[in-house]
C-alpha positions, 0 to 999 in steps of 0.5 A: 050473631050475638044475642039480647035479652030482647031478641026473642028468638025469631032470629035463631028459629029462622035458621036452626031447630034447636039451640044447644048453649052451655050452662053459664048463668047468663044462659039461666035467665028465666024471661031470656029463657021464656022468650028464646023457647017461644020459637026455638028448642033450647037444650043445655049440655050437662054440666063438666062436659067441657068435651061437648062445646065447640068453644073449649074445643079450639074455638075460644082459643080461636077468637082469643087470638084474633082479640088479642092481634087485634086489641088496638082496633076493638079496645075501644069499641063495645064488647059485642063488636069485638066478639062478632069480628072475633068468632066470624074471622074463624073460617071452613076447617078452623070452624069444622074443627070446632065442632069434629073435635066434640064429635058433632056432625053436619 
């Protein structure tokens, strides 16, 4: 689910109570911030914790190599399309793995 600036965070609160995000300076935008945190608690995890993120964990090699397979059918399309069919082809114990490899537990 990828998200806008516009989207103020109803999307998100529907589903989970917090929104853990890295600190890439997208994320810092103030009024994407003061929108998301009306309805949900946003939490940053520190900065060098490479360990911490599901995506340095497997999860950006994961969606890379679907993109790459796959270039011919999303070369031409918006970037959010490719993303979307990138992160949601990665299924059960890939995913698990993700997230078991920087020790988060569900």
């Amino acid at each position: 689910m990828l998200l806008t600036p516009q989207q103020d965070g109803q999307i998100l609160a529907s589903k989970f109570k917090c929104l853990i995000m890295d600190n890439a300076s997208i994320h810092k935008d103030d009024l994407y911030l003061l929108k998301l945190e009306l309805h949900i608690h946003v939490m940053f995890i520190p900065p060098y914790c490479y360990y911490l993120s599901p995506l340095d964990n497997g999860g950006f090699g994961l969606a890379t190599r679907f993109l790459i397979s796959n270039n011919e059918t999303y070369a031409q399309l918006p970037m959010h399309a490719g993303l979307d069919a990138a992160f949601t082809s990665v299924h059960g114990a890939a995913a698990r793995s993700c997230f078991h490899n920087c020790n988060y537990h569900f």
